[in-house]
mmCIF file of the C-alpha atoms, coordinates in Angstrom:
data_MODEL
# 
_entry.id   MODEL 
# 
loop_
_atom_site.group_PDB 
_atom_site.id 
_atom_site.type_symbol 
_atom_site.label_atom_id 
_atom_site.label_alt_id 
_atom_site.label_comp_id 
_atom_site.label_asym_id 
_atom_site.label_entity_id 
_atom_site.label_seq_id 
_atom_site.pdbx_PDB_ins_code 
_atom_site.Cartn_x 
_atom_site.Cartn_y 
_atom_site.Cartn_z 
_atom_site.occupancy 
_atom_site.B_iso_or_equiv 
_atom_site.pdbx_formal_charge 
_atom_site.auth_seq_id 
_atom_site.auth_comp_id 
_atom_site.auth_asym_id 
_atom_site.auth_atom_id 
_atom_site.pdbx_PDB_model_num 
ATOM 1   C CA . UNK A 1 1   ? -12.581 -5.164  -12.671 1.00 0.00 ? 1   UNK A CA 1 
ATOM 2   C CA . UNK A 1 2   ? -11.489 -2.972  -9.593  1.00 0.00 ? 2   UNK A CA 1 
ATOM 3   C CA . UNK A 1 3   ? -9.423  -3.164  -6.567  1.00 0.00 ? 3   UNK A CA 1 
ATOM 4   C CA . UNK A 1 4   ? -13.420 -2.399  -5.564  1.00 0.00 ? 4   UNK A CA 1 
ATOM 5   C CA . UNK A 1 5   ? -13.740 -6.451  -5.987  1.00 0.00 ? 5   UNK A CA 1 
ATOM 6   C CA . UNK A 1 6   ? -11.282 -7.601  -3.596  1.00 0.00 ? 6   UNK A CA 1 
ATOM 7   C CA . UNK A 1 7   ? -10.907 -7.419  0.815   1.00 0.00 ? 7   UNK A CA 1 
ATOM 8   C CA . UNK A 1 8   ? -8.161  -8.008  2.575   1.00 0.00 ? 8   UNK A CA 1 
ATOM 9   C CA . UNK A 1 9   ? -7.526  -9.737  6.129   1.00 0.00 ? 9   UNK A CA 1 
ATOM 10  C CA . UNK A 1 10  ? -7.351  -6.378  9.077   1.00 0.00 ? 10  UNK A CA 1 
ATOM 11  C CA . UNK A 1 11  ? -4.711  -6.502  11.474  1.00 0.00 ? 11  UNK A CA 1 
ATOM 12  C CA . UNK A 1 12  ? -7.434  -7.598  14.195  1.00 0.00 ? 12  UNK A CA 1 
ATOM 13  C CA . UNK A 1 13  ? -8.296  -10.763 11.886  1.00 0.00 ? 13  UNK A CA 1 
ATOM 14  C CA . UNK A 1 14  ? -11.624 -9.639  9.855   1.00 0.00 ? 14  UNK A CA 1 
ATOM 15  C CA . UNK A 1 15  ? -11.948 -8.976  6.267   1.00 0.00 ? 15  UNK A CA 1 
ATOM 16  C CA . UNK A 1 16  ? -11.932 -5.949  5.241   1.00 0.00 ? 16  UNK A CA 1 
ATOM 17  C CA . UNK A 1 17  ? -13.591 -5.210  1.805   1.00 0.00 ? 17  UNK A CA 1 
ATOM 18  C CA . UNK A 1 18  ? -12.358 -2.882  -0.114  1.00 0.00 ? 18  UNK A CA 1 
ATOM 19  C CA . UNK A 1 19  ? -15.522 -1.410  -1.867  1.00 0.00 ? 19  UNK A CA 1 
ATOM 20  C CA . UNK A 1 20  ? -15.434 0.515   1.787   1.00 0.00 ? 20  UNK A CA 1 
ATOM 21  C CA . UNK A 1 21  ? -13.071 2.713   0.243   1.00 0.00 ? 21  UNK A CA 1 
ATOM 22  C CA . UNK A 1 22  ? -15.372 3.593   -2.867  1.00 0.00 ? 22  UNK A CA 1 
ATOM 23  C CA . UNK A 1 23  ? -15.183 6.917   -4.143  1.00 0.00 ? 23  UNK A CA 1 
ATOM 24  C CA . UNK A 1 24  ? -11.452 7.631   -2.615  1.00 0.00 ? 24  UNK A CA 1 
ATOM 25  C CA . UNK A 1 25  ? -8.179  7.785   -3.953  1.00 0.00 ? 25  UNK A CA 1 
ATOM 26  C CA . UNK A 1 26  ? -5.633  5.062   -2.890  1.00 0.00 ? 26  UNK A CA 1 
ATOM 27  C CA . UNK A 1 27  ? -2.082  4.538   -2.218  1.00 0.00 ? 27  UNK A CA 1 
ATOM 28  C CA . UNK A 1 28  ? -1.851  0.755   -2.079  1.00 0.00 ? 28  UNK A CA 1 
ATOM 29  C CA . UNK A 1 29  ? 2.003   0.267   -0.925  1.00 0.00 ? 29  UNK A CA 1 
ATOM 30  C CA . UNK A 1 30  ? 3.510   -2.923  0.150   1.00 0.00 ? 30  UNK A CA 1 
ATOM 31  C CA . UNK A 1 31  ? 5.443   -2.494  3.360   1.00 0.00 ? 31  UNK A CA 1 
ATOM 32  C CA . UNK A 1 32  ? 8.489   -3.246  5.704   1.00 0.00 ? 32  UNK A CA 1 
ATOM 33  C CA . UNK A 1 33  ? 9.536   -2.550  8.933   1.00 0.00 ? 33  UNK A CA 1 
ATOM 34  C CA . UNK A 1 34  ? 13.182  -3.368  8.867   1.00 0.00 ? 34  UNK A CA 1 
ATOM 35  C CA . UNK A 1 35  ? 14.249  -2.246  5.145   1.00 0.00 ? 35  UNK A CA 1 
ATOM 36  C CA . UNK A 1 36  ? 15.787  0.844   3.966   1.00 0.00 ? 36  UNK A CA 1 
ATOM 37  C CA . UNK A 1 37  ? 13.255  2.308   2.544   1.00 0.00 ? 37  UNK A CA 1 
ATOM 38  C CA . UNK A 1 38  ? 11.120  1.799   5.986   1.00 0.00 ? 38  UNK A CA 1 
ATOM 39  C CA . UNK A 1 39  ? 11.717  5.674   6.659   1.00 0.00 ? 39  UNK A CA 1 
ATOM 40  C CA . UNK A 1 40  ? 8.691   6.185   3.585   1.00 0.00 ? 40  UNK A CA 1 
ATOM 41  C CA . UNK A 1 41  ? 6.148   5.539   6.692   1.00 0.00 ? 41  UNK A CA 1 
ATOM 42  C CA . UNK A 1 42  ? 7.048   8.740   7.756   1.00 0.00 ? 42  UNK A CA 1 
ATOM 43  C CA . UNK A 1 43  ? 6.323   10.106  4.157   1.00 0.00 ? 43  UNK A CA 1 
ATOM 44  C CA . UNK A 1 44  ? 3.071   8.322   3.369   1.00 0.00 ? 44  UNK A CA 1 
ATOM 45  C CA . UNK A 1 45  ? 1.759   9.656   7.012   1.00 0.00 ? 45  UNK A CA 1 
ATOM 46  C CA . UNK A 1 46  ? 2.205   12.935  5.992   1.00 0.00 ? 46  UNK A CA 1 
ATOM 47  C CA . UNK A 1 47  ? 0.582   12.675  2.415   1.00 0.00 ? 47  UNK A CA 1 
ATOM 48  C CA . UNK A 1 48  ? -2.138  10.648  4.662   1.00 0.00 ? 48  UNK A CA 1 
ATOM 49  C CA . UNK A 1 49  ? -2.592  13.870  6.790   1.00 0.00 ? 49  UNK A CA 1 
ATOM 50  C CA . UNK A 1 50  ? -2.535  16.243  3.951   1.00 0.00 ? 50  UNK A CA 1 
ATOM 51  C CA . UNK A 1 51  ? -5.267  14.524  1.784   1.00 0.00 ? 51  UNK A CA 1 
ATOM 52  C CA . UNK A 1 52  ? -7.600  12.468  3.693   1.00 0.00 ? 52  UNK A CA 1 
ATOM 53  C CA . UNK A 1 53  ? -10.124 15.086  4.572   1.00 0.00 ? 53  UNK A CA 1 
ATOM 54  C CA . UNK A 1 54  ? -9.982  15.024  0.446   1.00 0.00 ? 54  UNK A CA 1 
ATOM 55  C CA . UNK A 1 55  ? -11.224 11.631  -0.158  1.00 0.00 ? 55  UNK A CA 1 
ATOM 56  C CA . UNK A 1 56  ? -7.874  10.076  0.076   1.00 0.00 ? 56  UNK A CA 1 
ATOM 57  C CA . UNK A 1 57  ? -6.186  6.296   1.764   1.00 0.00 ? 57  UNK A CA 1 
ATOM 58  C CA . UNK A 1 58  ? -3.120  4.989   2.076   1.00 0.00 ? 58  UNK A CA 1 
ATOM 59  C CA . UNK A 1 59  ? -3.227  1.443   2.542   1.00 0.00 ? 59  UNK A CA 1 
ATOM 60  C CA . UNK A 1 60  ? -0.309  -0.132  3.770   1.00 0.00 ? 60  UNK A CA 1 
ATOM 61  C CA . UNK A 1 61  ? 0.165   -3.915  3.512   1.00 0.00 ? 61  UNK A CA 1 
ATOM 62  C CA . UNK A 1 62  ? 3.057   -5.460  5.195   1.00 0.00 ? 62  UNK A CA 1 
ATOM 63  C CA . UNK A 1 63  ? 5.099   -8.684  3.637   1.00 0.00 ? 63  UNK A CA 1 
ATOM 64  C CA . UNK A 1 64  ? 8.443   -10.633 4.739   1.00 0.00 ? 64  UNK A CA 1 
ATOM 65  C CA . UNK A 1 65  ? 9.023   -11.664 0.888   1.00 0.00 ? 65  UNK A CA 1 
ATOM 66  C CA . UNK A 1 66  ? 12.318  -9.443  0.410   1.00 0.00 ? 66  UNK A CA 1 
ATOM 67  C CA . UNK A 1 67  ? 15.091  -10.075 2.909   1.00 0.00 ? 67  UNK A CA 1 
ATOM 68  C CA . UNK A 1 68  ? 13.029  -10.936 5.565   1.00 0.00 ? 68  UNK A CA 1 
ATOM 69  C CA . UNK A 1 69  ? 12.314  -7.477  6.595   1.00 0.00 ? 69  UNK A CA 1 
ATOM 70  C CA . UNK A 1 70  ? 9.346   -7.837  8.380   1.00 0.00 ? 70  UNK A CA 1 
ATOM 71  C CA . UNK A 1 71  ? 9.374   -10.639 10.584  1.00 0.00 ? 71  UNK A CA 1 
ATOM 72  C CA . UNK A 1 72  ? 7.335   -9.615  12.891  1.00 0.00 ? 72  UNK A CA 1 
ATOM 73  C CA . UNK A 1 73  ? 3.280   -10.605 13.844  1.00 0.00 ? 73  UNK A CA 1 
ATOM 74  C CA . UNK A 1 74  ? 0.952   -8.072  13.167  1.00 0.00 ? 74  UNK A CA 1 
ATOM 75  C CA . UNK A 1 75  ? 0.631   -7.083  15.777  1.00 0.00 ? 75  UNK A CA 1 
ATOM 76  C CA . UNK A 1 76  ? 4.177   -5.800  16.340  1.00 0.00 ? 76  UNK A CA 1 
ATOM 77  C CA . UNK A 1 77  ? 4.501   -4.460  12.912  1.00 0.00 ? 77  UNK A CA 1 
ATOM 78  C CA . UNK A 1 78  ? 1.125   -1.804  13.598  1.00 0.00 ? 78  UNK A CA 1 
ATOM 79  C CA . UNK A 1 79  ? 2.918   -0.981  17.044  1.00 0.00 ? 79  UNK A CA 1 
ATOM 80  C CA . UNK A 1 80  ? 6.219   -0.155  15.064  1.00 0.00 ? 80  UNK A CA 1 
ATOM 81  C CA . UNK A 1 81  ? 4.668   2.133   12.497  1.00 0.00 ? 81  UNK A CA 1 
ATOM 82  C CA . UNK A 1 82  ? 2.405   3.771   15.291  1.00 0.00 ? 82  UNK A CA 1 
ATOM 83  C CA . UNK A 1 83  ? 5.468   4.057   17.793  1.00 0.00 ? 83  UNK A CA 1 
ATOM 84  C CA . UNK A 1 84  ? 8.269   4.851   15.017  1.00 0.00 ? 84  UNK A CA 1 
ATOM 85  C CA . UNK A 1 85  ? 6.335   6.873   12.234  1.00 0.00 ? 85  UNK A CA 1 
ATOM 86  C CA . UNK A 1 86  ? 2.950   8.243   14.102  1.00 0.00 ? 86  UNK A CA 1 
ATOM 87  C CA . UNK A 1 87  ? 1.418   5.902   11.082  1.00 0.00 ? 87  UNK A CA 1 
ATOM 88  C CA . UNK A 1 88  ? -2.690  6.106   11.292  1.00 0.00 ? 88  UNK A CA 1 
ATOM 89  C CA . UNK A 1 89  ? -3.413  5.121   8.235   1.00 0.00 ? 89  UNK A CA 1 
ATOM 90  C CA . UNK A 1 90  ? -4.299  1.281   7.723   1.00 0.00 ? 90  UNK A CA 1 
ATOM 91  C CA . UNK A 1 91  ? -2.311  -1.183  7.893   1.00 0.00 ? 91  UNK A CA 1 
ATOM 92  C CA . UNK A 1 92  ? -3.505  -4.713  7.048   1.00 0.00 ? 92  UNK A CA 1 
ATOM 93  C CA . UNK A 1 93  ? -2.284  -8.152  7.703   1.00 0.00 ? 93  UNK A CA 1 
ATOM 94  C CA . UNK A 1 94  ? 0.740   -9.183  6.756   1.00 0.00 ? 94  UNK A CA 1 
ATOM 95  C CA . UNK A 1 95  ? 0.707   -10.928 2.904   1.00 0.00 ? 95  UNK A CA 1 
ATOM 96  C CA . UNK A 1 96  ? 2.628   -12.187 0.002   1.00 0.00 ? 96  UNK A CA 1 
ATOM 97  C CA . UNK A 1 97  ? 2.418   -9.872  -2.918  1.00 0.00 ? 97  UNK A CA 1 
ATOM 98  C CA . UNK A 1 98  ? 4.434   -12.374 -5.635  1.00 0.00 ? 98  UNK A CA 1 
ATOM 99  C CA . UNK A 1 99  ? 4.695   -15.759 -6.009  1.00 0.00 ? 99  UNK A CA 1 
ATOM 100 C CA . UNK A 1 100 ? 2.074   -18.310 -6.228  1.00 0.00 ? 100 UNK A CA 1 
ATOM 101 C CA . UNK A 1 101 ? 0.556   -17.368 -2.880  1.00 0.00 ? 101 UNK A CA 1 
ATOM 102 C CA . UNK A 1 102 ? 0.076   -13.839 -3.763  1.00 0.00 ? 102 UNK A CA 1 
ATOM 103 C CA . UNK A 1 103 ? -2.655  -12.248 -2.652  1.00 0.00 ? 103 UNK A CA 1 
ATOM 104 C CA . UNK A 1 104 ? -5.053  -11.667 -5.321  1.00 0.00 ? 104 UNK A CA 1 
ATOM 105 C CA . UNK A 1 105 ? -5.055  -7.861  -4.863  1.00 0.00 ? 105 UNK A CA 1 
ATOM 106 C CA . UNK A 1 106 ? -1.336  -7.715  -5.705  1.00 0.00 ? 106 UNK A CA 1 
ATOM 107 C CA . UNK A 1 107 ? -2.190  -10.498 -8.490  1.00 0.00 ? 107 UNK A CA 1 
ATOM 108 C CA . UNK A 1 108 ? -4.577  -7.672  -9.899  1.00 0.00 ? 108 UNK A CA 1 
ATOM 109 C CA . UNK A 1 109 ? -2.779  -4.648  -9.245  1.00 0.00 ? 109 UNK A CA 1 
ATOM 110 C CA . UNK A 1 110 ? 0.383   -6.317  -10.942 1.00 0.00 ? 110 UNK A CA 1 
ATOM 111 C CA . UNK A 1 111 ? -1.167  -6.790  -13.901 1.00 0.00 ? 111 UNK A CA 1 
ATOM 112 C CA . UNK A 1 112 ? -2.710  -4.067  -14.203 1.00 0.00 ? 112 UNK A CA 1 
ATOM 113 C CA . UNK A 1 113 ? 0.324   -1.755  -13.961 1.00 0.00 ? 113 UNK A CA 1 
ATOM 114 C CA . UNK A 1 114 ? 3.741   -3.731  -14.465 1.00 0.00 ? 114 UNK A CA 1 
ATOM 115 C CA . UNK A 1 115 ? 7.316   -3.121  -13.563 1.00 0.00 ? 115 UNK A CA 1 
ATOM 116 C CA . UNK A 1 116 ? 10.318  -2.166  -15.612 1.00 0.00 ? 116 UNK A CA 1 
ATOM 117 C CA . UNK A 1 117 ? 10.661  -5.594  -16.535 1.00 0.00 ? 117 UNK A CA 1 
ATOM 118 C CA . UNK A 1 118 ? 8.319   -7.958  -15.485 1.00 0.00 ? 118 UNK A CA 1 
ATOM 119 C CA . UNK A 1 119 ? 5.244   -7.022  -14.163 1.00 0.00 ? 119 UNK A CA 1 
ATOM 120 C CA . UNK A 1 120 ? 6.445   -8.752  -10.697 1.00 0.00 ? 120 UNK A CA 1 
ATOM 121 C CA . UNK A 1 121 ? 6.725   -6.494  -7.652  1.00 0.00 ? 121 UNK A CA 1 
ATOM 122 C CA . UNK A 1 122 ? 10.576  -6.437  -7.056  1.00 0.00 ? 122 UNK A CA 1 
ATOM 123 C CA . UNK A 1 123 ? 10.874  -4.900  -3.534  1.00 0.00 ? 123 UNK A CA 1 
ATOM 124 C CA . UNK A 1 124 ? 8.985   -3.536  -0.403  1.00 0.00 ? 124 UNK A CA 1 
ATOM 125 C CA . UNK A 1 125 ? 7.723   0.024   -0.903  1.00 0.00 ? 125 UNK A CA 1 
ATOM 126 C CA . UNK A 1 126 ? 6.152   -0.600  -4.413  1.00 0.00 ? 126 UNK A CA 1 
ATOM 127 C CA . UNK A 1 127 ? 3.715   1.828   -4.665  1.00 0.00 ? 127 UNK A CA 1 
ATOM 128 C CA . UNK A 1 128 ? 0.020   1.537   -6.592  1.00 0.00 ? 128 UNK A CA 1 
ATOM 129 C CA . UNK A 1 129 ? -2.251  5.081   -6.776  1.00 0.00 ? 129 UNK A CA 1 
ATOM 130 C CA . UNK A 1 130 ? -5.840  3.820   -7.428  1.00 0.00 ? 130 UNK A CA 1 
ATOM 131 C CA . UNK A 1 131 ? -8.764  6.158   -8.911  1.00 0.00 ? 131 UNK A CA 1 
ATOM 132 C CA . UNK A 1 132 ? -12.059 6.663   -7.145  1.00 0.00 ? 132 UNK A CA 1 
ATOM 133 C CA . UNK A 1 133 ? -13.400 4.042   -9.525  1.00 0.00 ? 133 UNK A CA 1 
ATOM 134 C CA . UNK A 1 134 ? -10.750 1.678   -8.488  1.00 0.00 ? 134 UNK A CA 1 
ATOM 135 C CA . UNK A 1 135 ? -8.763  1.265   -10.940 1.00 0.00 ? 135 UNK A CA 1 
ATOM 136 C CA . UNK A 1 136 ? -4.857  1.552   -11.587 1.00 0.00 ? 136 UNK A CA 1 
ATOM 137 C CA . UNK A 1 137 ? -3.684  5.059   -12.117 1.00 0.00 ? 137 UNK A CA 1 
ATOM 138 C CA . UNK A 1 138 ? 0.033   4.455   -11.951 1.00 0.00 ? 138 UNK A CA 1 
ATOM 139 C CA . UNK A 1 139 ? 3.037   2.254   -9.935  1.00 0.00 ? 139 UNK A CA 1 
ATOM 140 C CA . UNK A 1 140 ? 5.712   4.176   -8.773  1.00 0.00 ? 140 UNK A CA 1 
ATOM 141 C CA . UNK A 1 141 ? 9.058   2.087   -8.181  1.00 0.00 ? 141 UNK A CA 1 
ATOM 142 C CA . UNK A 1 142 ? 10.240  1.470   -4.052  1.00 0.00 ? 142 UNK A CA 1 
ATOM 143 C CA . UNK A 1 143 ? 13.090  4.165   -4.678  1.00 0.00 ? 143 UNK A CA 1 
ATOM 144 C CA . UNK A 1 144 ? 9.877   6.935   -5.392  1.00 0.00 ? 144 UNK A CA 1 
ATOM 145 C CA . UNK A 1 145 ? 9.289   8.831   -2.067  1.00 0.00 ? 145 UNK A CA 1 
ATOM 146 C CA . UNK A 1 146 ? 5.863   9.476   -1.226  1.00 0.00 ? 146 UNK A CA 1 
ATOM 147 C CA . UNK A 1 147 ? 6.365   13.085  -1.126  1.00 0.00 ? 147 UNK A CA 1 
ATOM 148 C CA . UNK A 1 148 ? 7.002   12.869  -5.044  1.00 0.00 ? 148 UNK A CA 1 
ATOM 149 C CA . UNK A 1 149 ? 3.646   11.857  -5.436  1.00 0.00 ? 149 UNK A CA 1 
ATOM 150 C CA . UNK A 1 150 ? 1.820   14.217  -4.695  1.00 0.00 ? 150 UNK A CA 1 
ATOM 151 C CA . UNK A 1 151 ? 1.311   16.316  -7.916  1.00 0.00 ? 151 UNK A CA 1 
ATOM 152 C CA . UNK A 1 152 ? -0.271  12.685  -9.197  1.00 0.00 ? 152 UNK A CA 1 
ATOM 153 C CA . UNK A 1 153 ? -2.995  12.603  -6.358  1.00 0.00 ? 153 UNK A CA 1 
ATOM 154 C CA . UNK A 1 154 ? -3.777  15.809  -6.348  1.00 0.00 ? 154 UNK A CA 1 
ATOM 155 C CA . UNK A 1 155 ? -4.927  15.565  -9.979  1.00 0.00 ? 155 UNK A CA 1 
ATOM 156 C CA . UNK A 1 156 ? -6.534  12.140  -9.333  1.00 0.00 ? 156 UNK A CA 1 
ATOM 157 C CA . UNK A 1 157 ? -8.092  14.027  -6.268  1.00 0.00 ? 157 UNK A CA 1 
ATOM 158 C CA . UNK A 1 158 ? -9.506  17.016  -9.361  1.00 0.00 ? 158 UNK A CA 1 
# 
């Protein structure tokens, strides 16, 4: 299995499958516009800028499960990241990534690389680098800034 196998709803409503993003890296990180760790956007951008022309995504999917820190439609939440952070990367419809309605990408990607203690995602800003194959290279914890990861995609990048 692969994160190949599953899609995921866009922000304009369609499914995106994401087998489109064969052969690339991937930093799958569950997002939020009003936490403290929102400031990351700016991060993730810039590792987005550095290697895309490599082969590389950041995927950015936003959920209200933690404090209720993003509230807002999808449509707000893309203009925040655009307007606040210069974000271009995608950003997908808002989900649950725990719990019995989690999306079964999270359900995957959970299970494939657990937590400190449970293999639950904890926060917003979890953060899931993906192979070109598609599978689970490593999670890195909401306090890990993107810019911290980049020795670990350049090497899955090699």
């Amino acid at each position: 299995m692969s994160v190949h196998q599953f899609s995921a709803k866009t922000q304009k409503g369609g499914e995106k499958p994401l087998s489109d993003y064969k052969d690339n890296v991937l930093l799958i990180v569950n997002t939020a516009s009003e936490c403290g760790f929102t400031p990351q956007f700016e991060g993730l951008q810039k590792l987005y800028e550095k290697y895309g022309s490599k082969g590389f995504e950041v995927l950015g999917f936003p959920c209200n499960q933690f404090g209720n820190q993003d509230p807002g439609t999808d449509d707000e939440i893309t203009h925040f990241c655009q307007i606040n952070y210069g974000v271009t990367f995608p950003i997908f419809s808002k989900i649950d990534v725990k719990g019995d309605n989690a999306h079964p990408l999270f359900a995957y990607l959970t299970d494939e690389a657990g937590g400190m203690l449970n293999k639950q995602i904890k926060w917003n800003f979890t953060k899931f680098l993906i192979d070109r194959n598609g599978e689970v290279i490593k999670r890195y914890a909401p306090q890990t800034k993107p810019e911290n990861i980049g020795a670990d995609i350049e090497k899955a990048l090699a």
